[in-house]
C-alpha positions in Angstrom: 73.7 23.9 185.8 75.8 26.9 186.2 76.4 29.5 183.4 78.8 31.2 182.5 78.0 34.2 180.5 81.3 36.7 178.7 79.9 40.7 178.5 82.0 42.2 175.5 81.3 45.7 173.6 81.5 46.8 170.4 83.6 49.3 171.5 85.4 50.8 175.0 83.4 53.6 176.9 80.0 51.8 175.8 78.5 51.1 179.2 79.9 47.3 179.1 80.4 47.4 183.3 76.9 49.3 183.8 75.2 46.8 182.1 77.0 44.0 183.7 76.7 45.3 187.3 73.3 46.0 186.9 72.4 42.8 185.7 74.4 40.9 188.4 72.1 43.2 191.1 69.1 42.3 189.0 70.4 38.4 189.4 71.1 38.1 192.8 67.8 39.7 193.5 66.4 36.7 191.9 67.6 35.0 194.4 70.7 33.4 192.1 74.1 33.2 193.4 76.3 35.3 191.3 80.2 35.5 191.0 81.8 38.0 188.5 85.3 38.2 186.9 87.1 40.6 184.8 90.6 39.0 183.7 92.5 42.6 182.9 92.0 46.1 183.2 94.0 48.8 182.0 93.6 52.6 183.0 93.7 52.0 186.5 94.8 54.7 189.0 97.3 54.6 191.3 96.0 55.4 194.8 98.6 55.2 197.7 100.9 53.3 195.1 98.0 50.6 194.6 96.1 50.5 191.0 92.6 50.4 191.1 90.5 48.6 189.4 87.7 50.7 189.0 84.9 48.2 186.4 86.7 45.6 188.7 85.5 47.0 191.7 82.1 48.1 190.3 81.1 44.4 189.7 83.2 43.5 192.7 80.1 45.5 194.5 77.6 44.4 192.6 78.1 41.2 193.9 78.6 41.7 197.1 82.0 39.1 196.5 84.0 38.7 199.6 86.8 37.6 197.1 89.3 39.6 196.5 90.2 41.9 193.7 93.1 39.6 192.9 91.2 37.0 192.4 88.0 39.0 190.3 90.6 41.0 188.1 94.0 38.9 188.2 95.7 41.9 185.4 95.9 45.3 186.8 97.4 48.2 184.8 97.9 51.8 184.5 98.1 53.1 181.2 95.2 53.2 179.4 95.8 50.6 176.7 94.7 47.3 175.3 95.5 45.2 178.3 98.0 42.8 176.4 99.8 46.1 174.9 99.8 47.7 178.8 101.1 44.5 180.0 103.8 44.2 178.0 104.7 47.8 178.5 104.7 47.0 182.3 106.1 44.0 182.1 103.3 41.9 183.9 101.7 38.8 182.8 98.1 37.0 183.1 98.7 33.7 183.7 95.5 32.6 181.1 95.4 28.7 182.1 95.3 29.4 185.7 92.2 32.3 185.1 90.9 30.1 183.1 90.6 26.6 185.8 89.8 28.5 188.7 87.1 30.5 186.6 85.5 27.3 186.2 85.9 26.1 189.3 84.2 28.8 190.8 81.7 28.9 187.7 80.1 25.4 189.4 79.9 27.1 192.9 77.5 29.6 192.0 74.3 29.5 189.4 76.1 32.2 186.9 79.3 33.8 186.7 80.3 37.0 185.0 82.7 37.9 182.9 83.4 41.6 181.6 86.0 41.6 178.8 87.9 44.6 178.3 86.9 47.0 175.3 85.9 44.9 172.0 86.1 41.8 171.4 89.6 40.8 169.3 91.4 43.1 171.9 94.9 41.5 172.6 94.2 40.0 176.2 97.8 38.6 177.1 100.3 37.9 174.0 98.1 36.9 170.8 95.1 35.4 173.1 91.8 38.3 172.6 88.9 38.5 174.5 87.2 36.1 172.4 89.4 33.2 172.7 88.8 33.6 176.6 85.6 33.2 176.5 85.7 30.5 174.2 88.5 28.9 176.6 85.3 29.2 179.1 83.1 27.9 177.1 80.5 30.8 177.7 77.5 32.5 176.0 78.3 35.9 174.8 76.4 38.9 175.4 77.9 42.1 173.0 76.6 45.5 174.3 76.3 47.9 171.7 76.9 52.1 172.4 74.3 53.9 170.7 75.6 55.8 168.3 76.6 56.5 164.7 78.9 53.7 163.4 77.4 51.2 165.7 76.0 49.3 163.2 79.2 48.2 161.3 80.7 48.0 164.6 77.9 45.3 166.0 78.2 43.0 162.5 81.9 43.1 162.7 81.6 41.9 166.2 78.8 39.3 165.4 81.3 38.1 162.5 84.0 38.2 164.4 82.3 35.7 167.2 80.3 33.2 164.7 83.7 32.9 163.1 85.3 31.7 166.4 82.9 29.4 167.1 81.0 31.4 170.4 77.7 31.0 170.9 76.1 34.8 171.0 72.9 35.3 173.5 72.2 38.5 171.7 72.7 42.1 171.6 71.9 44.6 174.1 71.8 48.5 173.0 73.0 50.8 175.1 71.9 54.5 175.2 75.1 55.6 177.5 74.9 59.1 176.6 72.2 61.8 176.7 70.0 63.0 173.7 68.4 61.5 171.0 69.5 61.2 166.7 68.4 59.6 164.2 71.1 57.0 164.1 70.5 55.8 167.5 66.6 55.8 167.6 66.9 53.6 164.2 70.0 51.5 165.4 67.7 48.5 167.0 65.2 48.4 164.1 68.6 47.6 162.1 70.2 45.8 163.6 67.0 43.0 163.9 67.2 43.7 160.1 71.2 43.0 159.6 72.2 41.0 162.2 71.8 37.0 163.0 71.4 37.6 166.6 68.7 38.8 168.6 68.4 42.3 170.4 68.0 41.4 173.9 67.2 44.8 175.4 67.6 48.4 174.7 68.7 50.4 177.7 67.3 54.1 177.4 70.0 56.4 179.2 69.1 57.2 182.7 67.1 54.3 182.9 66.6 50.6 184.0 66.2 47.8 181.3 67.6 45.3 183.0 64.8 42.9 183.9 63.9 42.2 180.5 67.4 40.6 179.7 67.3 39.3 183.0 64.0 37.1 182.1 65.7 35.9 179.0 68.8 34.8 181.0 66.7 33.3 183.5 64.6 31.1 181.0 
């Protein structure tokens, strides 16, 4: 049965598409077919009048998809916003119940599908729908990357809260060293967070390195 399996953050600038691209390069080299999706991304650069979709792209790559960006990331948009702020600003729209049937339909073509939100989790995705009614919509398993750093541990609760409160079922947390150098608070984050939090930590990714094929064992069980 295919899976589908929603990457969120506890915050932007975490390493959210690093993980996810990596672990869609760790999949396929499993042998699994892998399709990836990110419904709206804001920030994009404008490059001979086209925005680019940058995470879009990254995952777009990872997967070696011969779909096009259009169809991976539907909501493209320049200023650097939460993406249902930026698309009002713009004026564009994601049309949410059409993302979310052909998301499933492609979802039973392949053994696991992708899905990168965009920053945390409650950001406004289109109107008053968040990332975490999406993924809910899809009916997928939620993977929250932390960023290693001070504050992450409210930030990781609040996000465990804030999906046990919508009903989404959390695969666990995976803690991401994104930046270089080591502290106190990020060498003692994991250790807390198995003390605080309901869900598991799935991995810890050291910066620099790969940690991938641990959380890719525990998705492949």
């Amino acid at each position: 049965m295919s899976r589908i399996i929603f990457i969120s953050g506890t915050d932007t600038g975490i390493g959210k598409t690093w993980v996810a691209t990596a672990l869609v390069r760790a999949l396929r080299a499993s042998g699994l077919r892998v399709a990836v999706r990110k419904p709206a991304e804001s920030g994009c650069e404008r490059v001979d009048g086209v925005l680019v979709a940058t995470d879009a792209e990254a995952l777009r790559a990872a997967a070696a998809s011969d779909e096009t960006i259009e169809v991976i990331c539907p909501l493209r948009l320049a200023e650097p916003l939460a993406p249902g702020i930026a698309a009002r600003r713009a004026g564009e729209t994601l049309d949410v119940d059409a993302f979310v049937v052909a998301t499933l339909e492609r979802a039973a073509e392949v053994d696991m599908l992708l899905v990168e939100g965009a920053g945390g989790l409650l950001v406004p995705l289109m109107g008053r729908l968040s990332c975490a009614d999406l993924a809910l919509r899809l009916n997928a398993e939620l993977l929250i990357v932390v960023g290693a750093r001070l504050g992450a541990i409210n930030h990781a609760l609040l996000t465990e809260a804030a999906a046990l409160a919508a009903g989404l079922r959390i695969l666990g947390f995976v803690v991401n060293h994104n930046e270089p150098g080591e502290d106190l608070a990020r060498s003692t984050l994991v250790e807390a967070l198995r003390e605080f939090a309901e869900s598991p930590v799935l991995a810890e990714i050291g910066h620099g390195s790969d940690g991938i094929a641990a959380l890719q064992d525990l998705l492949l069980r």
